[in-house]
N, C-alpha and C positions, 0 to 999 in steps of 0.2 A: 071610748070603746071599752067594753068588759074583757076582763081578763080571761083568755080561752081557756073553759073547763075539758074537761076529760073524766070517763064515765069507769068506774074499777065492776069489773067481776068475778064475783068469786061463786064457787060451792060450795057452801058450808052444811055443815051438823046443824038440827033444828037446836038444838042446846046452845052451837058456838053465835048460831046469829041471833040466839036471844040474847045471849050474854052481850055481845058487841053493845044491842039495842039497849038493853036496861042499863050496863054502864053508862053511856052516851046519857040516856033520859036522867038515871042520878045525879050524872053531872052536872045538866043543866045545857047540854051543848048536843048540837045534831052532831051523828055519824060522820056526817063530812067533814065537818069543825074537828073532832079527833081526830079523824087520821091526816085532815092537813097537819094539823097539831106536829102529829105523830112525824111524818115526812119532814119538818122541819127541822125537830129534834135529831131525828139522823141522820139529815145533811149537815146538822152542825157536830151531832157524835157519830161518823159513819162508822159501821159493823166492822169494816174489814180495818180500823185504826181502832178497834176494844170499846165503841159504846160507850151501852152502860155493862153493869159487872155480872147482869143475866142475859145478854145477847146470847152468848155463846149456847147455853141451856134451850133459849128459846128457838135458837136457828136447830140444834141438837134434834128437838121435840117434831120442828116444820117439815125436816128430812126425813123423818121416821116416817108421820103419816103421808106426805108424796110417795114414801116408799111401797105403806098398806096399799094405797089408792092405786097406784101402779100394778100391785099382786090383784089387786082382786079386777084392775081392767075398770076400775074409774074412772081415771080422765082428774078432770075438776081442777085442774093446774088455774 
């Protein structure tokens, strides 16, 4: 039997969901493949035990815009 998937969604910037794509297509690996990737790597380095040495930047930056998104009555969580 296959391993139960689970479907992510997000709102993004037409910029941020190009980029996701063309990094992904560079790579040579689908979107899904990266972010399991991804999920992997930080359940092996999780955020709140230091990551990596830009987590903190990057969580920094995700807070900031939930915060625009929030003033301006976006949503898009």
């Amino acid at each position: 039997m296959p391993e139960e998937r689970r479907a992510i969604h997000a709102y993004l910037t037409a910029d941020s969901h190009e980029i996701w794509h063309n990094v992904a297509e560079e790579a040579g690996v689908s979107l899904s493949g990266f972010l399991e990737a991804l999920a992997a790597d930080m359940g092996t380095n999780p955020p709140d035990g230091g990551g990596h040495p830009r987590w903190n930047e990057i969580v920094k930056a995700a807070r900031k815009i939930d915060a625009q998104r929030r003033r301006r009555g976006g949503g898009g969580n």
